[in-house]
BAFI-3210 file (N, C-alpha, C; in Angstrom, 3 decimals, decimal comma, padded with zeros to 6 digits):
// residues 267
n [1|2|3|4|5|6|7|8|9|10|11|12|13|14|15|16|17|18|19|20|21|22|23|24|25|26|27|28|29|30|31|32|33|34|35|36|37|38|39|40|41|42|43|44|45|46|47|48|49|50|51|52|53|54|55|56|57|58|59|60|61|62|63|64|65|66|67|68|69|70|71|72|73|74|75|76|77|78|79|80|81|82|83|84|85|86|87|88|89|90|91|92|93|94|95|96|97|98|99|100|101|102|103|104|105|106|107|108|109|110|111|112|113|114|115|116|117|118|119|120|121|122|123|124|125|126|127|128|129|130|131|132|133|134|135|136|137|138|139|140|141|142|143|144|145|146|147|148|149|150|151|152|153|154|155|156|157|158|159|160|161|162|163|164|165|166|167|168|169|170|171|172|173|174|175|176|177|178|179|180|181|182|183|184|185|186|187|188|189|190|191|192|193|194|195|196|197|198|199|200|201|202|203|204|205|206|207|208|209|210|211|212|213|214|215|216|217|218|219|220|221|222|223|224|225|226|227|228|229|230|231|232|233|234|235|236|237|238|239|240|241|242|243|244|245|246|247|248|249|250|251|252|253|254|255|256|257|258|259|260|261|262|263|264|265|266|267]
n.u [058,540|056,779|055,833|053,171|053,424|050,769|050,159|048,259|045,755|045,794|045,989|043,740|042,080|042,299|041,412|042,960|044,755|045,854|049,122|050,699|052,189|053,163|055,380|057,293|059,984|061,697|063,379|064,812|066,197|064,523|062,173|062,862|064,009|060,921|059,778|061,293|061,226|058,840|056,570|053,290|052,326|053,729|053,016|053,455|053,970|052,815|051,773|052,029|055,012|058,245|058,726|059,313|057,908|059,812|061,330|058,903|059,352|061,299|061,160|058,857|059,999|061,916|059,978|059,160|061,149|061,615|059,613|056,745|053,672|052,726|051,279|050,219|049,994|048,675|049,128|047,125|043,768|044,636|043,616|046,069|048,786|048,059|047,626|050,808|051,540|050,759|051,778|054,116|054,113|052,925|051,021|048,422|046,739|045,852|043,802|043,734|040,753|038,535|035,348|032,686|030,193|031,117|033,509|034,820|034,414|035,111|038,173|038,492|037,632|039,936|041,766|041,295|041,390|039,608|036,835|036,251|037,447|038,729|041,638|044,983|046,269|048,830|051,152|054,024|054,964|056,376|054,910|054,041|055,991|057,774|057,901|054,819|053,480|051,003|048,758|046,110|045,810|047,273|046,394|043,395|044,232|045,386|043,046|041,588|043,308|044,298|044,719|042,159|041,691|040,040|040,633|038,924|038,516|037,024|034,771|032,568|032,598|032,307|029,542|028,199|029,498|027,893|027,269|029,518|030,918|029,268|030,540|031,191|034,064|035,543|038,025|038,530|038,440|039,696|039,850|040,513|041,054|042,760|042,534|040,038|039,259|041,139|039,951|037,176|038,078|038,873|041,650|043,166|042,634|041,904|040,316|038,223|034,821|033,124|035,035|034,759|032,506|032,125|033,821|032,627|030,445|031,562|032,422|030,295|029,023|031,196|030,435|028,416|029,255|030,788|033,509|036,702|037,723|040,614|042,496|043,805|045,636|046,765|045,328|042,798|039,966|039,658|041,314|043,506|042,215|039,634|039,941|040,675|037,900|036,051|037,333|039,245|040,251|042,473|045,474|047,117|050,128|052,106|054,654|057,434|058,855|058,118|058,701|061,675|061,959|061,067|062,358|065,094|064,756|064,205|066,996|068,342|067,876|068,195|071,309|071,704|070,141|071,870|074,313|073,925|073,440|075,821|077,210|074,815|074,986|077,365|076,911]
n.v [062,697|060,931|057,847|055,603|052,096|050,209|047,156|045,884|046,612|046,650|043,578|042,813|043,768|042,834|040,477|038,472|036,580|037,803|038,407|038,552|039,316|039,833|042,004|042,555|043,268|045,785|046,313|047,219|045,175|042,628|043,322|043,754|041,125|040,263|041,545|040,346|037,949|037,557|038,027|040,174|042,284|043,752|043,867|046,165|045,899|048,082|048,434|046,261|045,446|046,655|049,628|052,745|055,907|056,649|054,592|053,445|054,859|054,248|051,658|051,683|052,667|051,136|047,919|049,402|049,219|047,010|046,152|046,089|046,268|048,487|047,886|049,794|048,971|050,139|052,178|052,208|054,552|056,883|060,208|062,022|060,394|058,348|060,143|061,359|058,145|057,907|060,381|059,085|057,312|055,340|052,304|051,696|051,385|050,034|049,717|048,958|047,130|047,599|048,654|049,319|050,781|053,288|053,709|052,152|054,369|056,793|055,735|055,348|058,337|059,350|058,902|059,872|062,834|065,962|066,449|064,241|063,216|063,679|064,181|065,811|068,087|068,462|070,048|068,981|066,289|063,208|061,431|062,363|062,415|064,666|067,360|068,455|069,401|069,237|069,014|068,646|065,994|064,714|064,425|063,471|061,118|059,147|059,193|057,505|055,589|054,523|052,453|051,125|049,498|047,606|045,973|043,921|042,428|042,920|041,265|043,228|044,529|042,053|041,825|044,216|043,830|043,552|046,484|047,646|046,508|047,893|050,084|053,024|053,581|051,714|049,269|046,467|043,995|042,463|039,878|039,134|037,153|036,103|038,076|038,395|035,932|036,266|038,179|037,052|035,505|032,958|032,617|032,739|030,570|030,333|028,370|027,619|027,157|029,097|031,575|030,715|029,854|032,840|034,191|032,943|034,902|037,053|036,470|036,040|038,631|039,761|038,322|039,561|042,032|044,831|044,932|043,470|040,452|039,886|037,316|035,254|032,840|030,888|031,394|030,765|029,240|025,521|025,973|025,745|024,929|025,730|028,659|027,920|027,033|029,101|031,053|032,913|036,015|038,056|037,226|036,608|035,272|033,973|035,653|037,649|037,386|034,713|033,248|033,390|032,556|029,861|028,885|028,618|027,329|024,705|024,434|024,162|021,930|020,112|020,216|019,067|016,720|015,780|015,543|013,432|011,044|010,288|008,900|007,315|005,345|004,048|002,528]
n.w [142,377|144,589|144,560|146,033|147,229|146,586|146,796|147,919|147,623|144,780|144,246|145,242|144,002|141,352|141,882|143,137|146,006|148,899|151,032|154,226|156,983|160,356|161,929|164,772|166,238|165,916|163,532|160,447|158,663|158,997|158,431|155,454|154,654|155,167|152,715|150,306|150,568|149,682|150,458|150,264|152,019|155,556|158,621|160,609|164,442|166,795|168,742|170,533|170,326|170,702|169,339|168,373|166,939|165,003|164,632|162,988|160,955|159,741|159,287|157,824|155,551|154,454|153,907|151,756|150,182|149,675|148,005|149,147|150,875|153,927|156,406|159,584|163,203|165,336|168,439|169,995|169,117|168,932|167,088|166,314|166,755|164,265|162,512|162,317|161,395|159,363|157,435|157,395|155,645|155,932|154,262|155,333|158,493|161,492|163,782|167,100|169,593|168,996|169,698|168,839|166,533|166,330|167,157|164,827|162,894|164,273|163,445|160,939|159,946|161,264|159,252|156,910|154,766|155,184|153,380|154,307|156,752|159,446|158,842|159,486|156,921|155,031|153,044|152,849|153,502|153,945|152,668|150,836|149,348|150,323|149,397|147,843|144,491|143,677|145,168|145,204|143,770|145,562|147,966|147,442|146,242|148,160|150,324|148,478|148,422|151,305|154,206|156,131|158,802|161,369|164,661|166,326|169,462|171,414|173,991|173,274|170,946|168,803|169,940|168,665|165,931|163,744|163,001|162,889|160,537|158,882|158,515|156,212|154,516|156,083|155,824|156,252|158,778|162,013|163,885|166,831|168,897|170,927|172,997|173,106|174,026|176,587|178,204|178,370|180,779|179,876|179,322|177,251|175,989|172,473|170,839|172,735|172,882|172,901|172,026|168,994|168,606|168,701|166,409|164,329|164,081|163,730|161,104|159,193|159,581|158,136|155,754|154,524|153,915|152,576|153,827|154,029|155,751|157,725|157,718|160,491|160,378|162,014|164,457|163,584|163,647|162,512|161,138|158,408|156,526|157,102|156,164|153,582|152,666|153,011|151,050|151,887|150,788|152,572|153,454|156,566|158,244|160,831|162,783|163,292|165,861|166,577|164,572|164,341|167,006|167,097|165,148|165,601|168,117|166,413|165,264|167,606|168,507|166,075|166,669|168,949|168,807|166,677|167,755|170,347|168,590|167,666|170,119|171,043|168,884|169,370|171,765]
ca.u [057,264|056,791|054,942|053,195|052,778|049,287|049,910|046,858|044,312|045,690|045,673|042,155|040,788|042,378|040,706|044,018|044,865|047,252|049,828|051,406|052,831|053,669|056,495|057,002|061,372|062,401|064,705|064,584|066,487|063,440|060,920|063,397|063,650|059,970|059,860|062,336|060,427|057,419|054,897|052,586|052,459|053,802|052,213|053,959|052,942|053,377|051,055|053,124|055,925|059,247|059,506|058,775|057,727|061,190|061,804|057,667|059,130|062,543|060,370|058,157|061,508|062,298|058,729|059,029|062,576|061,252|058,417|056,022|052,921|053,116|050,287|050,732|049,163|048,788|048,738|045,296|043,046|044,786|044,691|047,772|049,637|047,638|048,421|051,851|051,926|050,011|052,754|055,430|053,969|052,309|049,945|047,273|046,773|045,001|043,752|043,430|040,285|037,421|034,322|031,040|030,687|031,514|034,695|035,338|034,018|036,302|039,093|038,182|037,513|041,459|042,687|041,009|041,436|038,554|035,702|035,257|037,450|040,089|043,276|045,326|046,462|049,917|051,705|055,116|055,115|057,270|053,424|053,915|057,865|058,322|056,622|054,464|052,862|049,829|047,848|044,297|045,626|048,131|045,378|042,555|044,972|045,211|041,553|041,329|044,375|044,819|043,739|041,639|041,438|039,848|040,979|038,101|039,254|036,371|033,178|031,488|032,897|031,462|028,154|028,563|030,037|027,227|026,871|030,839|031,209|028,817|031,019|031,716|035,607|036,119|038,250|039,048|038,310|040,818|039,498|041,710|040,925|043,602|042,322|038,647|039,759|041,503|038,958|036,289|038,028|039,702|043,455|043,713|042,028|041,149|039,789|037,023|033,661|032,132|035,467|034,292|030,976|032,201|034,545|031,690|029,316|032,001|032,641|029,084|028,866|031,932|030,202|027,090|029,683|032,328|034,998|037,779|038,115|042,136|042,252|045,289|045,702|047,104|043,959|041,485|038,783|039,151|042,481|044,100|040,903|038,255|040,707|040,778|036,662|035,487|037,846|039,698|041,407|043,966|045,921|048,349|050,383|052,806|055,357|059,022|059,274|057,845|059,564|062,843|061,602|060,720|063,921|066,302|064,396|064,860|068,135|069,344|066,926|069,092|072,383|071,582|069,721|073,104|075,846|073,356|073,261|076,769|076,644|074,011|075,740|078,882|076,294]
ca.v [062,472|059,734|056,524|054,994|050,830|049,684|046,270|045,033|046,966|045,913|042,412|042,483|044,289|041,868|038,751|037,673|036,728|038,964|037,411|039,288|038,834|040,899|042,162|043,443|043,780|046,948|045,837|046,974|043,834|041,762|044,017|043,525|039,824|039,770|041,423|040,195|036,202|037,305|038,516|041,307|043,339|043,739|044,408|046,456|045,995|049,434|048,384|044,769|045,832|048,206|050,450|053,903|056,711|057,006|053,382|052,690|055,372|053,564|050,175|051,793|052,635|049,307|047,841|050,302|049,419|045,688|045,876|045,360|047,725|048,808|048,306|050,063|048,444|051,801|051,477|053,355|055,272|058,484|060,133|062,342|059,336|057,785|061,052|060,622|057,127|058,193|061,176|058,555|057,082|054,094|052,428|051,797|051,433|048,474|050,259|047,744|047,468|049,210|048,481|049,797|051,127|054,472|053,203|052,542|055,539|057,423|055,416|055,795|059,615|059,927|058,391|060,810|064,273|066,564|067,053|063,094|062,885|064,947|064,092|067,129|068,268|069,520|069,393|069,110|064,858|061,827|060,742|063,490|062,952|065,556|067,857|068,196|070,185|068,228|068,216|067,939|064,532|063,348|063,835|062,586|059,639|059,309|059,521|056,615|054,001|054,623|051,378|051,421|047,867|047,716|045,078|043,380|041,770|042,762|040,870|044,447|044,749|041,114|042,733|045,442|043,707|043,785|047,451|047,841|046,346|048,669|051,830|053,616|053,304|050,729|048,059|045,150|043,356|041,658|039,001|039,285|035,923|035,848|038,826|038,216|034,412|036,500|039,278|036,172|034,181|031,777|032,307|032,733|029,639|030,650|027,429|027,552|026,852|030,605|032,206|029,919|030,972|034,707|034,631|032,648|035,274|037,748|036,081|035,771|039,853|040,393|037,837|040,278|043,644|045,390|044,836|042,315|039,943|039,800|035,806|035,364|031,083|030,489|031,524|030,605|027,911|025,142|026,157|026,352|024,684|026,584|029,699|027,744|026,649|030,895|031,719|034,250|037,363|038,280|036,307|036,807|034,200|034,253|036,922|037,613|036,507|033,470|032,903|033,574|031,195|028,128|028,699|028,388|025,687|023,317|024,230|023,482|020,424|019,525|020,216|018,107|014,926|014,970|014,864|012,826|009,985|009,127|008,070|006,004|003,824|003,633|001,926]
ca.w [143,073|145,653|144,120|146,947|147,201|146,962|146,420|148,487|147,088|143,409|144,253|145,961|142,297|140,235|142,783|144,252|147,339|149,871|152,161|154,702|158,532|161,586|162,357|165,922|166,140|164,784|162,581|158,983|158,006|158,908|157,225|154,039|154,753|154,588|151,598|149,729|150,679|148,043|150,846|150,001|153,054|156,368|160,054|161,659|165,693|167,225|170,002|171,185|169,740|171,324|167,995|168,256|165,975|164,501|164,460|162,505|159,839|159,141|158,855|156,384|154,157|154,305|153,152|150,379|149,138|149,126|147,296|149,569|151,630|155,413|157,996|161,110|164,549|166,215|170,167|170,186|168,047|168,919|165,793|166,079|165,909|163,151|161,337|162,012|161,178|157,641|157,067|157,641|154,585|156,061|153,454|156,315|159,941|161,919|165,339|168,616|170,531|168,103|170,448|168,166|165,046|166,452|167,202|163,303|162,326|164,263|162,562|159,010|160,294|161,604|158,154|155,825|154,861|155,588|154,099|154,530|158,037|160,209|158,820|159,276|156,020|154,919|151,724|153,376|154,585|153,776|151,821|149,863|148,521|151,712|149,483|146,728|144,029|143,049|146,437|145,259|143,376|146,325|149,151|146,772|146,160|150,070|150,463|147,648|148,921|152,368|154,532|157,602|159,179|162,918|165,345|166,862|170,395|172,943|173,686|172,672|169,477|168,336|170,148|167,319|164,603|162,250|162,265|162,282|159,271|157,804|158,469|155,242|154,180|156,864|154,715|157,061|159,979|162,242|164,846|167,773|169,561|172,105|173,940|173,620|175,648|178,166|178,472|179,377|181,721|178,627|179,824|175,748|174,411|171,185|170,435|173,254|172,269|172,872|171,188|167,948|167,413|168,288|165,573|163,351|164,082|162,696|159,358|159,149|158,997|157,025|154,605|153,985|153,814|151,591|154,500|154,502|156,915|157,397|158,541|160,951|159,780|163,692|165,435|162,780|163,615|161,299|160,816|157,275|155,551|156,939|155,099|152,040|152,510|152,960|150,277|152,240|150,061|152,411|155,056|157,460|158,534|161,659|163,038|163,096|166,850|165,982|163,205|164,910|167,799|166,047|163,752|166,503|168,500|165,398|165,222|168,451|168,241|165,268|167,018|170,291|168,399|165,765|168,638|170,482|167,582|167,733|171,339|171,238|167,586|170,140|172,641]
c.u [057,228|055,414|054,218|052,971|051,693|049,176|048,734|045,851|044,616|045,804|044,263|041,187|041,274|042,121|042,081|044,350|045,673|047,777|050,164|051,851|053,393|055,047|056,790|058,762|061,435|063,409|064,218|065,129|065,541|062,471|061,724|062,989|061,885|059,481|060,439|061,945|059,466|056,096|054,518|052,749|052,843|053,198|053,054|053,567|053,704|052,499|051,699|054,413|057,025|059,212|058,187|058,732|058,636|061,400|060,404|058,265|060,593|061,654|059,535|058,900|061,414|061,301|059,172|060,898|062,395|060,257|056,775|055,003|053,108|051,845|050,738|049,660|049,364|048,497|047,461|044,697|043,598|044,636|045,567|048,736|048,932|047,880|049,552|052,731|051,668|051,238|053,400|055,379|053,513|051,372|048,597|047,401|045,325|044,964|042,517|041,709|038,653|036,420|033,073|031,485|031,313|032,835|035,054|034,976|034,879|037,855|039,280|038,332|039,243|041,992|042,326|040,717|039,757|038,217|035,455|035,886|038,674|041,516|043,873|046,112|047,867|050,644|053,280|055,404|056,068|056,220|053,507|054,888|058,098|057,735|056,147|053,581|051,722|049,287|046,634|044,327|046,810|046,973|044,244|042,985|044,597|044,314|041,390|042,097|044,551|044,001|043,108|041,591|041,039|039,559|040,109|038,477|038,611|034,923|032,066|031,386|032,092|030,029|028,115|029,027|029,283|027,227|028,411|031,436|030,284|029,451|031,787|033,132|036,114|036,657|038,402|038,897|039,402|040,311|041,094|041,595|041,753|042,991|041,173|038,934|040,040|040,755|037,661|036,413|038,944|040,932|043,810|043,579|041,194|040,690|038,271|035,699|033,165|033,344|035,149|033,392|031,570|032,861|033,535|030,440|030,214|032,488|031,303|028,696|029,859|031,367|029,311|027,430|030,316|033,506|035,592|037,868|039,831|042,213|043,974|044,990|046,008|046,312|042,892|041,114|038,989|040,381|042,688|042,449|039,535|038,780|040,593|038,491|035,908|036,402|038,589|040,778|042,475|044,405|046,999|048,692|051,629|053,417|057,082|059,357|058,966|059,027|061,300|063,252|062,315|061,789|065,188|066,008|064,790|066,145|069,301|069,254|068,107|070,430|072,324|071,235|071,260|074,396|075,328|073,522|074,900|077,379|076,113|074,429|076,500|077,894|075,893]
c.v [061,047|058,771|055,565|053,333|050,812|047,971|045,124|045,246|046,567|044,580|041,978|042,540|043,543|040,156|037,992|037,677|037,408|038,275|038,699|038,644|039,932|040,614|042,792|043,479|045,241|046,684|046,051|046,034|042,975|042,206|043,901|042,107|039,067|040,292|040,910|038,215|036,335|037,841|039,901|042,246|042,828|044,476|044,458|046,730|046,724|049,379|046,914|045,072|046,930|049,214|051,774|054,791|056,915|055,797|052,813|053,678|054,674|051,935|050,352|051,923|051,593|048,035|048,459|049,747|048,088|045,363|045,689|046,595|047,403|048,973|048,350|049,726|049,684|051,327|052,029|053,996|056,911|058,981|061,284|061,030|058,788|058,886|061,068|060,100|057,187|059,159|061,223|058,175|055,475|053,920|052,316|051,628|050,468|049,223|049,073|048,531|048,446|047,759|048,538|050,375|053,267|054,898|053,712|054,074|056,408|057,516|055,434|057,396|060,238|059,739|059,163|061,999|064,854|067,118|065,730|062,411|064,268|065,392|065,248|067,588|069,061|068,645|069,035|067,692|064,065|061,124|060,942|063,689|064,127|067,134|067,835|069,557|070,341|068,755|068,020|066,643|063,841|063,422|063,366|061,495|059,378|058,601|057,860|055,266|053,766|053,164|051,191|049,927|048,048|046,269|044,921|042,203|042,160|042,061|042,526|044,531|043,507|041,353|043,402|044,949|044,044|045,593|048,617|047,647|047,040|049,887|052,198|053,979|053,088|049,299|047,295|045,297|042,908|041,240|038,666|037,973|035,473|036,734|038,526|036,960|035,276|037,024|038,538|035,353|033,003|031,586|031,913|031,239|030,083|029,350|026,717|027,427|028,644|031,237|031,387|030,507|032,550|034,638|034,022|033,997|036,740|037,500|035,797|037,392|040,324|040,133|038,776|041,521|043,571|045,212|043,014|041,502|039,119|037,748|035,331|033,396|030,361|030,927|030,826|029,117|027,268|024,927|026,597|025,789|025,129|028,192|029,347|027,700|027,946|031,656|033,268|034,807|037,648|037,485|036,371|035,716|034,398|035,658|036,282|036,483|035,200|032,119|032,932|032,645|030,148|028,044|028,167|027,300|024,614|023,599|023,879|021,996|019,430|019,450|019,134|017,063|014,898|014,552|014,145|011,284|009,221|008,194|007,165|004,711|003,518|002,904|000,399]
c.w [143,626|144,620|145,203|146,576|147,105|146,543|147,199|147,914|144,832|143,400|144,353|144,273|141,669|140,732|143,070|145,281|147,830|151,141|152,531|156,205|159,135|162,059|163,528|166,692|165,305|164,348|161,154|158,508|157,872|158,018|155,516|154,072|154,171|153,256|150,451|149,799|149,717|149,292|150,524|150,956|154,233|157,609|160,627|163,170|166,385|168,554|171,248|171,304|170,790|169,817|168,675|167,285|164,625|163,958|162,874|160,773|158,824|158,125|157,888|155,089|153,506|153,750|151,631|149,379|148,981|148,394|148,014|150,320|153,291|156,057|159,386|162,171|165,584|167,469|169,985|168,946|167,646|167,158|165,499|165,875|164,621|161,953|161,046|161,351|159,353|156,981|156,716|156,369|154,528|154,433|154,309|157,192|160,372|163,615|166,526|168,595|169,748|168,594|169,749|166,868|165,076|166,401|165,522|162,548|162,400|163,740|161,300|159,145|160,147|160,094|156,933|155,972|154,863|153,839|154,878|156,221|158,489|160,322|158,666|157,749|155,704|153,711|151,853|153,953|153,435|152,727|150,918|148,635|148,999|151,088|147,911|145,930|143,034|144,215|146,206|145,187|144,432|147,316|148,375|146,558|147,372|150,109|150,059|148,648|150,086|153,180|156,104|157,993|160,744|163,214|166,462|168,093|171,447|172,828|172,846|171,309|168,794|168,832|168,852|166,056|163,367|161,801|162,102|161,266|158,240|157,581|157,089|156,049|154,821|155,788|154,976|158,342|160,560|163,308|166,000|169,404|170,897|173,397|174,400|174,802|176,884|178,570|179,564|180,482|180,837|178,756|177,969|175,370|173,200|170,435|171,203|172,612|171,566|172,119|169,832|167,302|167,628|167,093|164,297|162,733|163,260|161,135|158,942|158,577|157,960|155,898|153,928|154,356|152,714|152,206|154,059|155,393|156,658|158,313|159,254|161,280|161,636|164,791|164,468|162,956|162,616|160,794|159,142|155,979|155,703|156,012|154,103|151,871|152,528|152,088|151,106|151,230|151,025|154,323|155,710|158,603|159,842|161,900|162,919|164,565|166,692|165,468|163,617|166,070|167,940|165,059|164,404|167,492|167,656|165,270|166,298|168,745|167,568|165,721|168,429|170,115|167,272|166,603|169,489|170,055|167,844|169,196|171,422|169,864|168,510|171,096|171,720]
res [x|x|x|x|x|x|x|x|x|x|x|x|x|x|x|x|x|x|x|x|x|x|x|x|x|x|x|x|x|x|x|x|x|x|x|x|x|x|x|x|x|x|x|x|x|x|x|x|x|x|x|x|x|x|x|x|x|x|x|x|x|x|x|x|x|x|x|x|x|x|x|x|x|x|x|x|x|x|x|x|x|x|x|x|x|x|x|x|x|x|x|x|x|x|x|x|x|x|x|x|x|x|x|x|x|x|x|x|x|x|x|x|x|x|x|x|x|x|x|x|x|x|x|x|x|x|x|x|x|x|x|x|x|x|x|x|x|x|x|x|x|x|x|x|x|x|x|x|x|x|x|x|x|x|x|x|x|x|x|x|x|x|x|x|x|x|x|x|x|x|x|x|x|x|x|x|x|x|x|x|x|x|x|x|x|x|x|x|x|x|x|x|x|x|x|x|x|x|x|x|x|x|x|x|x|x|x|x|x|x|x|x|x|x|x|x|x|x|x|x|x|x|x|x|x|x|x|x|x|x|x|x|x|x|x|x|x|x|x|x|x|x|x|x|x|x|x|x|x|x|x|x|x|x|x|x|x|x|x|x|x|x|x|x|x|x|x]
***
């Protein structure tokens, strides 16, 4: 019988914090890599990202053989893919672009089995240990662990926030700051005045919900000490590209100032 991860939601109940970072290469080496560093979960971005269906279920392996849980960045709300992506044996799904609370609704809706949403039901998935002979207690599990997170990134949605964060078994927020900038005119300053208070006015409703607010440390106002000063539970800190970047910049950095150096002593 398949054991799924939940190491977010047992960190959260025992009041510890949750690291994680996006991954948007398909490469199960990286998704090991980041497990195999000590972070809690990985974001997989299936909406930025080249990886397809095939590629989001390898990357969940790979999560799972490191220890670690799997959020999927679904391109859309569809939820055939979000079923899918749930099948594959994601532990939750983070869907772009959720406008009102109707929005979340529908996303909490796709992620749970019916009576409480529309997830299609079959005892035959990758969720399941391909199949199973429990199903009241693997889709009641489901039901229980599965993680809904909606990605807040249009002026509407911060319109809506307060009564988005009220949507029953909505578990996290995600402030998407780059888009809202472009959306207004901002050419992606997320440090603008008006993206500021928007993102104030959403930690303002998460503060007076049950949701999460997932705090991504490289957009966040305030930076790393307004994260430490709101006590954020779970944080997600760069990406692979990034991280792959900025790894190889300093290293050519380092290769061009060391053969550099002996030049200029010979001067």
């Amino acid at each position: 019988m398949r054991t799924p991860s939940r190491n977010i939601r047992a960190k959260l109940e025992a009041g510890d914090r949750v690291f994680g970072t996006t991954v948007q290469v398909p490469s199960p080496e990286i998704v090991e890599i980041v497990g195999y560093t000590g972070f809690d979960f990985v974001w997989l971005d299936a909406e930025h990202g080249t990886m397809d269906l095939g590629d989001i279920a390898c990357l969940i392996r790979s999560a799972e053989a490191s220890g670690i849980d799997s959020i999927v960045r679904v391109p859309n709300a569809d939820p055939s893919f979000i079923q899918r992506v749930l099948d594959a044996g994601a532990t939750g799904i983070l869907a772009p672009h959720v406008r009102s609370a109707s929005d979340a609704t529908a996303l909490v809706s796709a992620s749970k089995f019916p009576p409480m949403g529309i997830r299609g039901a079959c005892p035959a998935t990758r969720a399941v240990g391909h199949y199973t002979d429990d199903w009241i207690e693997d889709y009641q599990r489901a039901d229980r662990d599965t993680i809904a997170w909606a990605l807040v990134e249009d002026p509407e949605g911060v319109d809506d926030i307060e009564r988005i964060v009220r949507t029953p078994g909505l578990d996290g927020i995600v402030v998407g700051p780059f888009d809202l900038a472009q959306s207004l005119g901002f050419e992606g300053d997320v440090f603008h005045p008006e993206i500021v208070e928007m993102h104030a006015r959403v930690v303002k409703a998460v503060e007076g919900s049950d949701v999460e607010l997932v705090s991504l440390t490289g957009y966040e106002p305030g930076g790393m000490a307004a994260v430490i000063e709101r006590d954020a539970r779970i944080v997600c800190a760069g990406s692979d590209r990034s991280a792959i970047a900025l790894g190889f910049r300093r290293a050519l950095r380092s290769l061009t100032d060391g053969l550099r150096a002996p030049v200029q002593e010979q001067r």
